[in-house]
CHARMM-style PDB file with segment names, atoms N, HN, CA, C and O in Angstrom:
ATOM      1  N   UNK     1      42.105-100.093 126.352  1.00  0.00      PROA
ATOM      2  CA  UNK     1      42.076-100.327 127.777  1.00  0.00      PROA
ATOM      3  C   UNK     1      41.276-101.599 128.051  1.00  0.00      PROA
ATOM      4  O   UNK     1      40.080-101.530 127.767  1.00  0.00      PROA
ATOM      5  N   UNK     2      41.634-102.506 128.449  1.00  0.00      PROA
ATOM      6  HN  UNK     2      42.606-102.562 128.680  1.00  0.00      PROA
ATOM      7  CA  UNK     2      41.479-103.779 129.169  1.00  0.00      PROA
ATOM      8  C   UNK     2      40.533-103.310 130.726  1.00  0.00      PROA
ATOM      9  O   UNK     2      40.790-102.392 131.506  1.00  0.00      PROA
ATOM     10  N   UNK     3      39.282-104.429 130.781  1.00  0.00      PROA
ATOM     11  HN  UNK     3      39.074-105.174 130.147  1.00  0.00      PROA
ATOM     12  CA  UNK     3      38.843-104.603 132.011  1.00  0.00      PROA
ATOM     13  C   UNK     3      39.246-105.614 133.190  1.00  0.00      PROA
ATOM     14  O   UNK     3      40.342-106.011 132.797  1.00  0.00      PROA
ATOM     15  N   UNK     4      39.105-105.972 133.866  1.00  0.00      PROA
ATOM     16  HN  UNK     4      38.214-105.649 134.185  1.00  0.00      PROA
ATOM     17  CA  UNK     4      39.041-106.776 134.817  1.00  0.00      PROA
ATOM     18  C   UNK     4      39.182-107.906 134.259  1.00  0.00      PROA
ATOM     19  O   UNK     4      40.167-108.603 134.504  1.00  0.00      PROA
ATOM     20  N   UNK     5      38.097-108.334 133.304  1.00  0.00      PROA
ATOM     21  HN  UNK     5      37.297-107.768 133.105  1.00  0.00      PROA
ATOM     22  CA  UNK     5      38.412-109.544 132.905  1.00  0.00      PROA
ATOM     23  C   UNK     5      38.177-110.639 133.752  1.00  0.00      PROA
ATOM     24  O   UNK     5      38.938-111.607 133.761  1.00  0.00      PROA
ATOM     25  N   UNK     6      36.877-110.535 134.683  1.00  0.00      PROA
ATOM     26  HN  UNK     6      36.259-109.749 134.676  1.00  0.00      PROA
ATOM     27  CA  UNK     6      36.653-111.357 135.371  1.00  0.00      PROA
ATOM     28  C   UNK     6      35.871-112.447 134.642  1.00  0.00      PROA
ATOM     29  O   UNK     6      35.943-112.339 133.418  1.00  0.00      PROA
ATOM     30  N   UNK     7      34.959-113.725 135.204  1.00  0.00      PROA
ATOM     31  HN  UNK     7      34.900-113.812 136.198  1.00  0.00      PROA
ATOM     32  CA  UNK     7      34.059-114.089 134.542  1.00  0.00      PROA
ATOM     33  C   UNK     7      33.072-113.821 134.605  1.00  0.00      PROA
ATOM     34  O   UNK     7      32.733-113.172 135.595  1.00  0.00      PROA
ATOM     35  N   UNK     8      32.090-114.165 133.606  1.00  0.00      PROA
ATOM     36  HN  UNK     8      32.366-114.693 132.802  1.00  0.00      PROA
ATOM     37  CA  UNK     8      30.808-113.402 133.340  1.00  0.00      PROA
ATOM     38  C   UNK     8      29.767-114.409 133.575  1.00  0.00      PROA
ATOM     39  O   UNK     8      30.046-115.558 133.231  1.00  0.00      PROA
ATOM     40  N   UNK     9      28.605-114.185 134.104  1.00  0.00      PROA
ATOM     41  HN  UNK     9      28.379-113.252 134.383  1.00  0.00      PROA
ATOM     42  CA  UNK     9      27.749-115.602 133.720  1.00  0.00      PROA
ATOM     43  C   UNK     9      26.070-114.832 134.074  1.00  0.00      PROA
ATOM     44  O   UNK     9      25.878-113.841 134.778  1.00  0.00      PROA
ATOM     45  N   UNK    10      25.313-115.425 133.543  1.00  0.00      PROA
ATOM     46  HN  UNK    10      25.469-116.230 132.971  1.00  0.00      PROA
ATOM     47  CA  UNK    10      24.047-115.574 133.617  1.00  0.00      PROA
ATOM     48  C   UNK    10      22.342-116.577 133.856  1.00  0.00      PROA
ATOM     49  O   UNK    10      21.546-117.054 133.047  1.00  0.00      PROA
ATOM     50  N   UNK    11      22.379-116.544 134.979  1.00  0.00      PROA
ATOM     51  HN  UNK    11      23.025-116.156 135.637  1.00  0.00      PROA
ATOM     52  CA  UNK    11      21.635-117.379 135.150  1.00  0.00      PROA
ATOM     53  C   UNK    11      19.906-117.577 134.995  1.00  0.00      PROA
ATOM     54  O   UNK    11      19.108-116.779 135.488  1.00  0.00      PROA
ATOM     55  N   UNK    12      19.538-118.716 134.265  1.00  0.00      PROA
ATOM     56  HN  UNK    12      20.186-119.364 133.865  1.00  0.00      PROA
ATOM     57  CA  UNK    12      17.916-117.907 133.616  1.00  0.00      PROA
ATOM     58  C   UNK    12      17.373-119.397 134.429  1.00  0.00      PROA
ATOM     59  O   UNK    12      17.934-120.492 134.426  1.00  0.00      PROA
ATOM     60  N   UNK    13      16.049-118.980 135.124  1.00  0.00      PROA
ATOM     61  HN  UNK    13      15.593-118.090 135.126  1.00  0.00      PROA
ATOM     62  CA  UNK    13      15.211-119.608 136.037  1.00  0.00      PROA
ATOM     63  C   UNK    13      13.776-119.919 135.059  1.00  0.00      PROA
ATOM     64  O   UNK    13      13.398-118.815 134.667  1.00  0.00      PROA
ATOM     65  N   UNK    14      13.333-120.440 134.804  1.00  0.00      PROA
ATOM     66  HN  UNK    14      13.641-121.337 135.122  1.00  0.00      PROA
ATOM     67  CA  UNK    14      11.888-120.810 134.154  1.00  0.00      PROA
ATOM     68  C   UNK    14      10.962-121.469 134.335  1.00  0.00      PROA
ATOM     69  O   UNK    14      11.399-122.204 135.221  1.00  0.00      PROA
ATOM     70  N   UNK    15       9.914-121.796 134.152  1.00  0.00      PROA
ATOM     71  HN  UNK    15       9.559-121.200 133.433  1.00  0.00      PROA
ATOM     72  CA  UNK    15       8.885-122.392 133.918  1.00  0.00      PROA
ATOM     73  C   UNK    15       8.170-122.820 132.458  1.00  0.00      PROA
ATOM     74  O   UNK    15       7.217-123.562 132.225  1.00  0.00      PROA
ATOM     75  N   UNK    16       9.159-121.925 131.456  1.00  0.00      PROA
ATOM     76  HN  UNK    16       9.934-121.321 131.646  1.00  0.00      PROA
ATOM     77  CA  UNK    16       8.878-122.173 130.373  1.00  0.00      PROA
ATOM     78  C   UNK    16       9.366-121.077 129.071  1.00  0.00      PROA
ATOM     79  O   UNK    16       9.340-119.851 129.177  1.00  0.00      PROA
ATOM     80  N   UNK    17       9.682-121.620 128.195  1.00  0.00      PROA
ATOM     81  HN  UNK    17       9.704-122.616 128.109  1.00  0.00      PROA
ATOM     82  CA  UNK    17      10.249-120.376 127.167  1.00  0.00      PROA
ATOM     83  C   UNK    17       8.894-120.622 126.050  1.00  0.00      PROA
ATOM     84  O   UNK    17       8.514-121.482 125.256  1.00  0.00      PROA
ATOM     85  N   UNK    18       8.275-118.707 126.773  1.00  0.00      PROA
ATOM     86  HN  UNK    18       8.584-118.008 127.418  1.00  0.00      PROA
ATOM     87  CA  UNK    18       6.875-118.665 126.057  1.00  0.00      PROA
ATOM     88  C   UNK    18       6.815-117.764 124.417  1.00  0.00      PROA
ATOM     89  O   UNK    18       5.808-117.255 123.925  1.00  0.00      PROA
ATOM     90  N   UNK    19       8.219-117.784 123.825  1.00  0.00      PROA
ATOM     91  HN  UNK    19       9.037-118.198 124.224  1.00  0.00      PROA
ATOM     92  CA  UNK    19       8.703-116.967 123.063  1.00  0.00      PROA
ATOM     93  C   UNK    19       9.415-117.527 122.044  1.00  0.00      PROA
ATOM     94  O   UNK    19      10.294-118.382 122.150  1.00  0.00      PROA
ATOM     95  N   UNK    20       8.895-116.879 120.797  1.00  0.00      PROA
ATOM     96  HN  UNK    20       8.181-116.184 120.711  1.00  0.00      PROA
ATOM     97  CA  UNK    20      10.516-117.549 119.678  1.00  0.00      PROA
ATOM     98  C   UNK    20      11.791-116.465 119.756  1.00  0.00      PROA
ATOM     99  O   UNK    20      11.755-115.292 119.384  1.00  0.00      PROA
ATOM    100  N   UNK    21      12.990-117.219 120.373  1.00  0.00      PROA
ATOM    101  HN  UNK    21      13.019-118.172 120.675  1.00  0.00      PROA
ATOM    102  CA  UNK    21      14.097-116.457 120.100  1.00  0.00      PROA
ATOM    103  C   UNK    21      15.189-116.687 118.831  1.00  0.00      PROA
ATOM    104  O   UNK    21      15.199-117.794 118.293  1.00  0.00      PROA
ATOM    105  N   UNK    22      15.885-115.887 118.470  1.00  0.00      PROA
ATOM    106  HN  UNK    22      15.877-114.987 118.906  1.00  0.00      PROA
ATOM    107  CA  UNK    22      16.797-115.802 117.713  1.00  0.00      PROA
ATOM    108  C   UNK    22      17.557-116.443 118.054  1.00  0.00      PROA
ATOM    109  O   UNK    22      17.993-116.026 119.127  1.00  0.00      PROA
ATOM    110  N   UNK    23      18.220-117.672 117.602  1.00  0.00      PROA
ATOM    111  HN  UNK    23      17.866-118.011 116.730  1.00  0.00      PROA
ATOM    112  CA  UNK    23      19.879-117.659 117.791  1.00  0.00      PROA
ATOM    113  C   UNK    23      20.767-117.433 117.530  1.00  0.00      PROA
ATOM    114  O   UNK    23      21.739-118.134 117.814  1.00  0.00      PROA
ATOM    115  N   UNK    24      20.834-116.170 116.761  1.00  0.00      PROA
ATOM    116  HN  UNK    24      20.045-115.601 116.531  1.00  0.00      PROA
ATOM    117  CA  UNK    24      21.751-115.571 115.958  1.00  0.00      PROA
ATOM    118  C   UNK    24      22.051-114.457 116.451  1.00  0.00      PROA
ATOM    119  O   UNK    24      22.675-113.663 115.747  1.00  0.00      PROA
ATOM    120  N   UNK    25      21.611-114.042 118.060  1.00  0.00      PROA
ATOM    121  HN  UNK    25      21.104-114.687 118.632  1.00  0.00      PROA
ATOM    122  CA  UNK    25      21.464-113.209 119.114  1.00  0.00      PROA
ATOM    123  C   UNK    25      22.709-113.850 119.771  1.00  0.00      PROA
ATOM    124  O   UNK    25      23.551-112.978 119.983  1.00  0.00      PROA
ATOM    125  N   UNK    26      23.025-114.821 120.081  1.00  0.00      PROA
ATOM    126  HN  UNK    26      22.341-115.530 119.909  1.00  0.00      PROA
ATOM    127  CA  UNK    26      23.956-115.557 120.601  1.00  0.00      PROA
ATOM    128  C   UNK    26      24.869-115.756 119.692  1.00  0.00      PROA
ATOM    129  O   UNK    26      25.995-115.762 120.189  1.00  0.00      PROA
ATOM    130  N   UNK    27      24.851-115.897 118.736  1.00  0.00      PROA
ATOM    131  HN  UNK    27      23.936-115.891 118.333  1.00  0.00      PROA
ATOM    132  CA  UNK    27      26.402-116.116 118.011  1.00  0.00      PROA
ATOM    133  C   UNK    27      26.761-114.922 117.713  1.00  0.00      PROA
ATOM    134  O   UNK    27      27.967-114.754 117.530  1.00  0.00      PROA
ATOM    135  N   UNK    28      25.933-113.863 117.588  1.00  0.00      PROA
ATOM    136  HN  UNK    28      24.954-114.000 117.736  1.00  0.00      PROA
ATOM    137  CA  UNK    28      26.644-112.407 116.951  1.00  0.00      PROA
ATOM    138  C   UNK    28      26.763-111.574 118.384  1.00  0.00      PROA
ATOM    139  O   UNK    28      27.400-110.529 118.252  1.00  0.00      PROA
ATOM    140  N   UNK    29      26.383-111.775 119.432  1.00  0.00      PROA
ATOM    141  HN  UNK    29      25.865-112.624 119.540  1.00  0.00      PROA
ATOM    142  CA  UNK    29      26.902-110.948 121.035  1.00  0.00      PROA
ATOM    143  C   UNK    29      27.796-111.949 121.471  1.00  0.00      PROA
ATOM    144  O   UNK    29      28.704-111.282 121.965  1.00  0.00      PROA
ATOM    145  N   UNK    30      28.174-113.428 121.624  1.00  0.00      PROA
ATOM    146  HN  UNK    30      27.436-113.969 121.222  1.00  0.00      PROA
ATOM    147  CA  UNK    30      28.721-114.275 122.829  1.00  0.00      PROA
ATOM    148  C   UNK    30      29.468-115.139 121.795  1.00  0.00      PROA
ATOM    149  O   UNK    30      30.633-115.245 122.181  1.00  0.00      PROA
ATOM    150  N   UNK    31      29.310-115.674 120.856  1.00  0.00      PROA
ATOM    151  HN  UNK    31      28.365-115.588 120.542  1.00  0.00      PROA
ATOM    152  CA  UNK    31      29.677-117.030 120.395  1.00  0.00      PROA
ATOM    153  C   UNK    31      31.207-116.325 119.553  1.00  0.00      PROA
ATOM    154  O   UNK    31      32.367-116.719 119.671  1.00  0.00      PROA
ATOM    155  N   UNK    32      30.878-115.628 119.043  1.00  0.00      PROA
ATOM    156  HN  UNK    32      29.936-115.309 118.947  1.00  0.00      PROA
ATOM    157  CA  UNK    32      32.088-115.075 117.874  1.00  0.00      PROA
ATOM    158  C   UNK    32      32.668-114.222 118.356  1.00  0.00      PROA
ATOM    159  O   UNK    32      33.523-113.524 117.810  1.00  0.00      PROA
ATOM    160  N   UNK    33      32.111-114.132 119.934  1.00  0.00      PROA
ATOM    161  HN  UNK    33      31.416-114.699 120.377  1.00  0.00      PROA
ATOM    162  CA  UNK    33      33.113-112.983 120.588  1.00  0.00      PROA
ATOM    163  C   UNK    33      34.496-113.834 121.895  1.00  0.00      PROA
ATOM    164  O   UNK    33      34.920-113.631 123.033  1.00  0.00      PROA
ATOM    165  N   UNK    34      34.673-114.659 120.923  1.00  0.00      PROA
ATOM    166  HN  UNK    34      34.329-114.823 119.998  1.00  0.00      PROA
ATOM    167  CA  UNK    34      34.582-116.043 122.295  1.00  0.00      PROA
ATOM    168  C   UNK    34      34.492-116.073 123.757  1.00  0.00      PROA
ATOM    169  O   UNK    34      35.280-116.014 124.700  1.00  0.00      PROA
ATOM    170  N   UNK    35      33.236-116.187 123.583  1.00  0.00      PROA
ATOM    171  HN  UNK    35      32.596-116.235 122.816  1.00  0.00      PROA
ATOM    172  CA  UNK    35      32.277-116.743 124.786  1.00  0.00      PROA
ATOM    173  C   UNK    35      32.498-115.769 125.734  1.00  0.00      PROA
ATOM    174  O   UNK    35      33.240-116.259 126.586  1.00  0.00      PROA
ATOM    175  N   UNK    36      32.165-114.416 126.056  1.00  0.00      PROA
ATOM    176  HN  UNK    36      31.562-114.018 125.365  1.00  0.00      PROA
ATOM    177  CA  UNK    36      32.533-113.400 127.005  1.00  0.00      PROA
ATOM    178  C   UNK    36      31.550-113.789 127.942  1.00  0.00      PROA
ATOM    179  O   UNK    36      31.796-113.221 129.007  1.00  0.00      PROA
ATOM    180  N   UNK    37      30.631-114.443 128.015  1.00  0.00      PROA
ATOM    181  HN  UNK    37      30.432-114.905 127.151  1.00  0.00      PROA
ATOM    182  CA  UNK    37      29.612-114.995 129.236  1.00  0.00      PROA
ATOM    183  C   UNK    37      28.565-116.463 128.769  1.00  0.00      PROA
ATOM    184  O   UNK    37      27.945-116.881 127.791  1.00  0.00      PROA
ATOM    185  N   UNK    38      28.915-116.905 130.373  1.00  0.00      PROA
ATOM    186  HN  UNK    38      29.419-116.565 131.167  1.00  0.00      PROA
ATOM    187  CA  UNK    38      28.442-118.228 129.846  1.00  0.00      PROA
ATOM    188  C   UNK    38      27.186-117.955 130.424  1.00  0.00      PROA
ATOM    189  O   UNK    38      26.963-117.016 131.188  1.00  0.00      PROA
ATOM    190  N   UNK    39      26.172-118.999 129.951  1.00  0.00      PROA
ATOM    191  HN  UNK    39      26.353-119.762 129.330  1.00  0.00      PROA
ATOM    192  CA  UNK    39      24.755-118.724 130.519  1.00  0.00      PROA
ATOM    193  C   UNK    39      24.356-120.377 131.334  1.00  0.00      PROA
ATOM    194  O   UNK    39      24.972-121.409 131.067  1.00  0.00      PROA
ATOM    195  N   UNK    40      23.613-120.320 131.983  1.00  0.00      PROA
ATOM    196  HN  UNK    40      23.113-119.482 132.200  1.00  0.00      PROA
ATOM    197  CA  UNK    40      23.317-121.749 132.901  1.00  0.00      PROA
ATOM    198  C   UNK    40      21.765-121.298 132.986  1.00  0.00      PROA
ATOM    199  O   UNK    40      21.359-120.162 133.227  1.00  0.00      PROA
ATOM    200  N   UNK    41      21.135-122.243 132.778  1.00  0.00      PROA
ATOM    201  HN  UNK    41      21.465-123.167 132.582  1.00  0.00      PROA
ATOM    202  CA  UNK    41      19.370-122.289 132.528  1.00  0.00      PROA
ATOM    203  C   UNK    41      19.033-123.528 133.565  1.00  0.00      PROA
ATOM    204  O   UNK    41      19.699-124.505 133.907  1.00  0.00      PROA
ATOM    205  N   UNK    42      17.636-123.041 133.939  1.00  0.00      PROA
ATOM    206  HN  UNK    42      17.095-122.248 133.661  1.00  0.00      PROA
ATOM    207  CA  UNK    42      17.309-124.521 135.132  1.00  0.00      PROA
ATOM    208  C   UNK    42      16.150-123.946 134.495  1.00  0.00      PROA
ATOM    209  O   UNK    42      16.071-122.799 134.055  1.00  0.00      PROA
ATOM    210  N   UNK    43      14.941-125.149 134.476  1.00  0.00      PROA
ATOM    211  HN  UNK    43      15.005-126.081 134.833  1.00  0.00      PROA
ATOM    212  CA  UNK    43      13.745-125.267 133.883  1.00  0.00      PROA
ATOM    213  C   UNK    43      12.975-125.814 134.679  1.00  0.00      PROA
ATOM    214  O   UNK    43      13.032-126.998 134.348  1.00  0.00      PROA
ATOM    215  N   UNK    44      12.333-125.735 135.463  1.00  0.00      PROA
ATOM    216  HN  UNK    44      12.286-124.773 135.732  1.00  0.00      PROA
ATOM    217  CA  UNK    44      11.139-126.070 136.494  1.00  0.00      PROA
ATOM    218  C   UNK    44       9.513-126.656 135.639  1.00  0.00      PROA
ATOM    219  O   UNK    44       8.579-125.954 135.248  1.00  0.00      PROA
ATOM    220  N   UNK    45       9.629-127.745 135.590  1.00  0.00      PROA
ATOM    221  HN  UNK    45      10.387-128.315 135.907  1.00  0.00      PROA
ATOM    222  CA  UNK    45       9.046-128.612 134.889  1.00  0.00      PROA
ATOM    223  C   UNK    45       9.159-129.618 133.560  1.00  0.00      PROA
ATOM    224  O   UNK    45      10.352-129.774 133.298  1.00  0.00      PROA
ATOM    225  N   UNK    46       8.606-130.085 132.971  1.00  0.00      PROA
ATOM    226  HN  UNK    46       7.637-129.957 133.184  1.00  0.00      PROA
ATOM    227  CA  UNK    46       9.311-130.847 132.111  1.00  0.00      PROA
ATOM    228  C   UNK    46       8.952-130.589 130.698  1.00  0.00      PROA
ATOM    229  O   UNK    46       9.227-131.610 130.068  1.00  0.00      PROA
ATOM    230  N   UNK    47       8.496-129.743 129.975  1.00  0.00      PROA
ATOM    231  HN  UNK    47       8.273-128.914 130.487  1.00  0.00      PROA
ATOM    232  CA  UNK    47       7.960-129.705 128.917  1.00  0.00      PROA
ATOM    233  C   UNK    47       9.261-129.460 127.880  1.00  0.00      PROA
ATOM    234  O   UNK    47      10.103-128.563 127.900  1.00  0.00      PROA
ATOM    235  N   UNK    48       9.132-130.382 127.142  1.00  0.00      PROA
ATOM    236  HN  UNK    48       8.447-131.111 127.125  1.00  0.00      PROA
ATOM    237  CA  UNK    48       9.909-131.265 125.897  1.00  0.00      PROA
ATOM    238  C   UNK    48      10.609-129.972 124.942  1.00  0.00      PROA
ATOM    239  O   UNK    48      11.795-129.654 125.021  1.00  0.00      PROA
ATOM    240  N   UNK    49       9.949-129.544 124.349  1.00  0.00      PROA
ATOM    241  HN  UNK    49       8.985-129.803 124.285  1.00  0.00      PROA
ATOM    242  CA  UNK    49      10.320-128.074 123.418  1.00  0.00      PROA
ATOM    243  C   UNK    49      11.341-127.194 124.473  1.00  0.00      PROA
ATOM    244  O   UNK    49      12.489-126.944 124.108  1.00  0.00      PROA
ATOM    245  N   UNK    50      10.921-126.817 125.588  1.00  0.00      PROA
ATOM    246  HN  UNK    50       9.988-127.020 125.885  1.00  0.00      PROA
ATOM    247  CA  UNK    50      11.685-126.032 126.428  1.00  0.00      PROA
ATOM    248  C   UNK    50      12.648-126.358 127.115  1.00  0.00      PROA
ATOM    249  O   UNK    50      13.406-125.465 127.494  1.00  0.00      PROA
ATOM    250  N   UNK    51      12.878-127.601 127.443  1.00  0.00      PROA
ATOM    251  HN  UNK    51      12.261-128.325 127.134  1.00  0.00      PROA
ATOM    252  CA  UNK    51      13.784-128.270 127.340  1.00  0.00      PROA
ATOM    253  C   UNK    51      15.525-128.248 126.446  1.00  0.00      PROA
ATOM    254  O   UNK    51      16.717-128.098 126.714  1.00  0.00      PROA
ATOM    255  N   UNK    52      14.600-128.513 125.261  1.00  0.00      PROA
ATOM    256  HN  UNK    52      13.632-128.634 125.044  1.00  0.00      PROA
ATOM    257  CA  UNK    52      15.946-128.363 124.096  1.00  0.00      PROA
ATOM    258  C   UNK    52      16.125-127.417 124.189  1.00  0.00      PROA
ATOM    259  O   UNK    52      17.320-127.321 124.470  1.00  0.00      PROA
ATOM    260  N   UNK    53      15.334-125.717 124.100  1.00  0.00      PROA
ATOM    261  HN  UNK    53      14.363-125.795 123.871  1.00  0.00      PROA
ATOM    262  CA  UNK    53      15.596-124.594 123.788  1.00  0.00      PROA
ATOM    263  C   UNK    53      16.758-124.239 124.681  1.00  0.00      PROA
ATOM    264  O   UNK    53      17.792-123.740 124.237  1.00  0.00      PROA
ATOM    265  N   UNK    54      16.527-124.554 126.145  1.00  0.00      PROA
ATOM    266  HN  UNK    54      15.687-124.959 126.507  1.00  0.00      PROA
ATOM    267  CA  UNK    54      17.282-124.608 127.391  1.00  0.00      PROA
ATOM    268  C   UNK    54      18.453-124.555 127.425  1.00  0.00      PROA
ATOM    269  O   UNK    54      19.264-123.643 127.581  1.00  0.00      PROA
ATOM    270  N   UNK    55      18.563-126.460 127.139  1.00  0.00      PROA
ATOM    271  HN  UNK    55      17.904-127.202 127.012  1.00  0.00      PROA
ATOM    272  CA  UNK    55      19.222-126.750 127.051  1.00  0.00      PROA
ATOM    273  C   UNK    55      20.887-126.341 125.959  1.00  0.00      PROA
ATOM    274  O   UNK    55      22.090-126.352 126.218  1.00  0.00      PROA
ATOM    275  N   UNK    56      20.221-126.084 124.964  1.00  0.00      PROA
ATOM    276  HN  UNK    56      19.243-126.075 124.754  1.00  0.00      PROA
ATOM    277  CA  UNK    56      21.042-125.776 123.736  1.00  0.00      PROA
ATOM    278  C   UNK    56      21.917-124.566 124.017  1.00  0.00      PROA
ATOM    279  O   UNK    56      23.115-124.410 123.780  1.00  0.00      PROA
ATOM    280  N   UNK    57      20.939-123.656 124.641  1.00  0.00      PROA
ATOM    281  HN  UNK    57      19.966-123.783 124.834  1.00  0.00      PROA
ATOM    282  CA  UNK    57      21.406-122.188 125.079  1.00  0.00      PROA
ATOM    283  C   UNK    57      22.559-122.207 126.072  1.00  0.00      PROA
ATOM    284  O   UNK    57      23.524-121.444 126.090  1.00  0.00      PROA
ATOM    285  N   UNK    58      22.273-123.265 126.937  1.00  0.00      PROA
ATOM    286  HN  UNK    58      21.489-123.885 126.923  1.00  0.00      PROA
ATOM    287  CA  UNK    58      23.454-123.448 128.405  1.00  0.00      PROA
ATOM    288  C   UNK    58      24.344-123.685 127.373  1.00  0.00      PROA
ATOM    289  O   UNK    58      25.070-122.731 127.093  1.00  0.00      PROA
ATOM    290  N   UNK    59      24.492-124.782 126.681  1.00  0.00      PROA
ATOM    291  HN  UNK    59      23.902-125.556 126.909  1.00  0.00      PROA
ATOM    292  CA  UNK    59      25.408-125.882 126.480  1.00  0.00      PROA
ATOM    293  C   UNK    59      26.193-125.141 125.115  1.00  0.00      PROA
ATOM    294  O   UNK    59      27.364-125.469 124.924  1.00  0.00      PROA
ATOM    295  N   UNK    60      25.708-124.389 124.403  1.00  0.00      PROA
ATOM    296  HN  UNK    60      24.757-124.123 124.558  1.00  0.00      PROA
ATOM    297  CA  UNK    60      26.085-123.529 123.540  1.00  0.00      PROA
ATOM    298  C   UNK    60      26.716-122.314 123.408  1.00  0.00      PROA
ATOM    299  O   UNK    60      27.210-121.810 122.399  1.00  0.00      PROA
ATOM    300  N   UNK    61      26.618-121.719 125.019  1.00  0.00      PROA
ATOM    301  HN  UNK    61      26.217-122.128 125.839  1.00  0.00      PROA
ATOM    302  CA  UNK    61      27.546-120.936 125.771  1.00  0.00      PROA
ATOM    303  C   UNK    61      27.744-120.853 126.790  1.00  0.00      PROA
ATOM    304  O   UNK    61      27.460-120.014 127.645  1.00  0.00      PROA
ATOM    305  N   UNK    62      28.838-122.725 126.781  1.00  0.00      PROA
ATOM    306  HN  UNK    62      29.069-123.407 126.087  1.00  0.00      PROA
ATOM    307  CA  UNK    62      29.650-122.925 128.043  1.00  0.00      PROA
ATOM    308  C   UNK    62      28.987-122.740 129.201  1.00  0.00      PROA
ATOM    309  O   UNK    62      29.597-122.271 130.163  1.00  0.00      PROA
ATOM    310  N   UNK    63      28.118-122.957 129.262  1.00  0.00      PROA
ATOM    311  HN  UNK    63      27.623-123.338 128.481  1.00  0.00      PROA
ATOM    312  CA  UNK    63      27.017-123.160 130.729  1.00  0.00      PROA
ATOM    313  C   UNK    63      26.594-124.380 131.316  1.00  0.00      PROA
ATOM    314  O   UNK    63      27.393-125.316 131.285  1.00  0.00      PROA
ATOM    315  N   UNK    64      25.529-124.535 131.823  1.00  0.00      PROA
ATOM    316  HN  UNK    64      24.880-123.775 131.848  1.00  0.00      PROA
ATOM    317  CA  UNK    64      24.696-125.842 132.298  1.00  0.00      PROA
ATOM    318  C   UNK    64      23.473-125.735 132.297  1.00  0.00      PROA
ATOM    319  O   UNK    64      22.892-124.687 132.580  1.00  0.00      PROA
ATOM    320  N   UNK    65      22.862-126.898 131.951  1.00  0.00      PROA
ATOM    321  HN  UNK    65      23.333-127.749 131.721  1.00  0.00      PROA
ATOM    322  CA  UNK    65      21.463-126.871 131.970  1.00  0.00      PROA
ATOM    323  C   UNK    65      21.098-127.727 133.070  1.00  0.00      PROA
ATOM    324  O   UNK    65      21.508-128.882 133.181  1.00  0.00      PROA
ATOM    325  N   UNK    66      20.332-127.159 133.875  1.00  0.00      PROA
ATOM    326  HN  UNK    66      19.999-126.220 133.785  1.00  0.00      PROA
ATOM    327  CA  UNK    66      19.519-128.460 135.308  1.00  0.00      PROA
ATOM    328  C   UNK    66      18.020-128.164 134.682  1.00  0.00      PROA
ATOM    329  O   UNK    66      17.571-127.180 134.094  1.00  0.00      PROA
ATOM    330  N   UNK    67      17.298-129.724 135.142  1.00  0.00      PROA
ATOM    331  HN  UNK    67      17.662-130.523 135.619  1.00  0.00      PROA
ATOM    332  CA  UNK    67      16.030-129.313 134.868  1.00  0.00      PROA
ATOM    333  C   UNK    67      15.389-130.137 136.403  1.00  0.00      PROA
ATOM    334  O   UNK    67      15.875-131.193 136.807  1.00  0.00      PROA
ATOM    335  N   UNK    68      14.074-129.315 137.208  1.00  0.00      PROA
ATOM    336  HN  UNK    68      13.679-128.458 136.880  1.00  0.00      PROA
ATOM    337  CA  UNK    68      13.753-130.492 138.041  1.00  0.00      PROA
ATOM    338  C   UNK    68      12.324-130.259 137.291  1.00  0.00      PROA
ATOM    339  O   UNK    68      11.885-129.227 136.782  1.00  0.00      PROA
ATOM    340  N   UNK    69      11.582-131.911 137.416  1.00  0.00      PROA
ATOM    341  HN  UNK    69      11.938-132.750 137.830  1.00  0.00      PROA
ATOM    342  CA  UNK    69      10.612-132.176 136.973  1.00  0.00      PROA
ATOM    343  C   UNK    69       9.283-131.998 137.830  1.00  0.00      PROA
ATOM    344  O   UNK    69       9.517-131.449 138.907  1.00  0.00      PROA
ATOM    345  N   UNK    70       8.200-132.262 137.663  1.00  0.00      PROA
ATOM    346  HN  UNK    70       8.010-132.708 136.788  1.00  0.00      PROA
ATOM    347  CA  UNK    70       7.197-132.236 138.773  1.00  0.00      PROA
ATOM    348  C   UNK    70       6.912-133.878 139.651  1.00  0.00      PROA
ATOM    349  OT1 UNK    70       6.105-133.951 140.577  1.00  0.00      PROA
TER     350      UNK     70
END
């Protein structure tokens, strides 16, 4: 049985990613499932590391990354 099949998405708000995550959390739920939800990250400030992490995550499942700076 088939759902809806609408689109899926998730949106993550921050100040900072104070955590080491897996990315192998993302390829074994979203990436190899092709792409059942995209994620879009905005980062509220500018710090360099959190940034990429961010970034990679949007852009790695079909999302967007915004960042505004201070």
């Amino acid at each position: 049985m088939l759902g809806s099949r609408c689109n899926q998405a998730i949106m993550i708000i921050t100040e900072g990613v104070d955590y080491d995550y897996d990315i192998n959390i993302f390829k074994e739920h979203n990436k190899d499932k092709d792409f059942p939800v995209r994620i879009f990250s905005y980062q509220i400030g500018d710090a360099s590391l959190d940034a990429t992490r961010l970034e990679w995550l949007a852009c790695a499942n079909m999302g967007k990354y915004f960042i505004k700076s201070n």
